[in-house]
C-alpha positions as CSV (number, residue, x, y, z in Angstrom):
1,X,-4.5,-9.2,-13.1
2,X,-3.3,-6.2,-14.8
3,X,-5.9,-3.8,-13.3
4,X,-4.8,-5.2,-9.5
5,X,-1.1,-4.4,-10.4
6,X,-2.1,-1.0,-11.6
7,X,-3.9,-0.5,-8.0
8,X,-1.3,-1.7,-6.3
9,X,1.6,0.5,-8.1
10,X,-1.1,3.6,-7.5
11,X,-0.9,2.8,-3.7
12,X,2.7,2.4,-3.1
13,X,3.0,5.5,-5.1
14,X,0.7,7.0,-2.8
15,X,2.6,6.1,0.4
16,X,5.8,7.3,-1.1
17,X,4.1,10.6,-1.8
18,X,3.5,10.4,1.9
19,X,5.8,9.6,3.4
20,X,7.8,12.4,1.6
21,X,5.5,15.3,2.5
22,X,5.8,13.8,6.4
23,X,9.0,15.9,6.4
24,X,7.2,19.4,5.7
25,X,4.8,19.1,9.2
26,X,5.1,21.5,11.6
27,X,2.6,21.1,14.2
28,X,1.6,18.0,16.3
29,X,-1.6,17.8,14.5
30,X,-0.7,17.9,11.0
31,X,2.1,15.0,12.0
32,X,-1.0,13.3,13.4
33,X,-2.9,13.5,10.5
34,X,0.2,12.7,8.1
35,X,0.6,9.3,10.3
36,X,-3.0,8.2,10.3
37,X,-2.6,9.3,6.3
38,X,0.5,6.9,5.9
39,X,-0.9,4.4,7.9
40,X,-3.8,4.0,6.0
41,X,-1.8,3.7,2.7
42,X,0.6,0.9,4.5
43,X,-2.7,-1.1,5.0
44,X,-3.8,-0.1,1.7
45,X,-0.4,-1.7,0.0
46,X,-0.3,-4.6,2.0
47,X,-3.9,-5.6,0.4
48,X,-3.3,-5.0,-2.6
49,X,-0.6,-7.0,-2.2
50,X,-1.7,-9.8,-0.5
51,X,-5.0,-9.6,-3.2
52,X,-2.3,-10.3,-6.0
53,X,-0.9,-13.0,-4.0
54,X,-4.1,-14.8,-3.7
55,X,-5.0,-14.1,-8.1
56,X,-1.9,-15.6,-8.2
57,X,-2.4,-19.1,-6.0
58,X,-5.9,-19.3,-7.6
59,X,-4.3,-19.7,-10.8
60,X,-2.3,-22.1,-9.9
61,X,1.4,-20.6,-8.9
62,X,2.3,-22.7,-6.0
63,X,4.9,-19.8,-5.2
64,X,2.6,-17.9,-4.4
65,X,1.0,-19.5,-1.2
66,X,0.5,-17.1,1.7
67,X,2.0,-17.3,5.0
């Protein structure tokens, strides 16, 4: 459990890192490129978190029953 946390804090670091540098684009392109890049870490993130959610109901925590 501890290892999917870790993975999980590494990817919403990740989009935070991101999301910052979106800021410094200055063509089209490289915005382009920065919002596929954020994009993929948002899907990244929610997996992770929805992976901990599911750990979580297998071992028995009711609270964490997904949607």
């Amino acid at each position: 459990m501890m290892q999917e946390m870790n993975r999980f804090v590494q990817a919403h670091d990740r989009y935070l890192a991101l999301d910052d540098a979106r800021g410094q684009c200055t063509t089209p392109a490289q915005r382009e490129f920065m919002h596929i890049k954020i994009l993929e870490a948002y899907l990244e993130v929610q997996y992770r978190a929805r992976h901990i959610a599911a750990l979580q109901y297998a071992d028995g925590n009711d609270y964490a029953d997904q949607n």
